[in-house]
C-alpha positions in Angstrom: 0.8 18.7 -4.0 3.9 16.7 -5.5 3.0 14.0 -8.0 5.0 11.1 -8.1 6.2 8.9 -11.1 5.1 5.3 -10.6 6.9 2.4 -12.2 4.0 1.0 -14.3 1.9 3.5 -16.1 -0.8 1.5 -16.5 -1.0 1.0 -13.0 -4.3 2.7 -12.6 -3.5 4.3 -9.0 -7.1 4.9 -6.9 -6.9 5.3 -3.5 -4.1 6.8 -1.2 -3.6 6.7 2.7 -0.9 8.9 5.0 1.2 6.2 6.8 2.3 6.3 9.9 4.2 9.0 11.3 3.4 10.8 8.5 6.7 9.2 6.9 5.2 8.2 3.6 1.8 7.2 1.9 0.1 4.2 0.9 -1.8 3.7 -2.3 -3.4 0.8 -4.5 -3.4 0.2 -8.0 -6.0 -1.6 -9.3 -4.9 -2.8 -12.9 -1.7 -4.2 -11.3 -3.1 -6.0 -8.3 -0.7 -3.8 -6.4 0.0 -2.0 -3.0 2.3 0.5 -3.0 4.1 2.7 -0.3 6.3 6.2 -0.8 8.3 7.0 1.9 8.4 10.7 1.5 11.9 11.3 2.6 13.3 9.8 -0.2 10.3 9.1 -2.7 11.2 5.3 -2.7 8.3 3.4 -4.0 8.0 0.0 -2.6 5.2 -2.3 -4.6 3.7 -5.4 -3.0 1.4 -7.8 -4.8 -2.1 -9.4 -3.7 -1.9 -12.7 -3.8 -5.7 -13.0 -5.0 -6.0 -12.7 -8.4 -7.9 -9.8 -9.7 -8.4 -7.8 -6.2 -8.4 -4.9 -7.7 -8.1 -2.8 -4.4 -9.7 0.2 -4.5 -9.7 1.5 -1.1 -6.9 1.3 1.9 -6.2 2.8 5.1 -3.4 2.8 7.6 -3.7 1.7 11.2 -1.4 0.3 13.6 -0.7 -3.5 13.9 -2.3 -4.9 16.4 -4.3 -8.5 15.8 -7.5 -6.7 17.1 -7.8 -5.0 14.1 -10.9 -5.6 12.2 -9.5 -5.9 9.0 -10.1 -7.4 5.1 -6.8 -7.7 4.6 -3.2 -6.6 6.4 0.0 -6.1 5.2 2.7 -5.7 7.4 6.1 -5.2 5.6 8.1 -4.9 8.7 7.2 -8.5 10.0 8.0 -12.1 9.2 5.9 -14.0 7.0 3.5 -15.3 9.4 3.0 -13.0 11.9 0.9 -10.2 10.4 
């Protein structure tokens, strides 16, 4: 196991999910309203905030993109805003 630093402290990190490809790994932090992805190659941590206030996400899970996805919420990094 490899623990990583995260930027806040305070965070509160819960719940963690393998990416795809195995290229990195998804987590949520639930005191800062935060989704958060390390891509393993390089242990970048990229941090991206629910719009709703006080989600506090406490579970995630990675699945591909399609728009048949039965799904809370998505976030899709990689596309446009608009066409997640």
């Amino acid at each position: 196991m490899t623990p990583y630093a995260l930027p806040n402290q305070n965070s509160d990190p819960y719940a963690v999910a393998l990416g795809r490809n195995h290229s990195g790994m998804w987590f949520t932090e639930l005191a800062t309203n935060t989704i958060g992805y390390i891509k393993l190659l390089n242990h970048t941590i990229h941090r991206y905030s629910i719009p709703t206030a006080h989600a506090q996400p406490y579970g995630i899970t990675a699945g591909d993109q399609s728009p048949h996805d039965p799904a809370v919420g998505k976030l899709c990094p990689n596309l446009p805003s608009g066409q997640c």
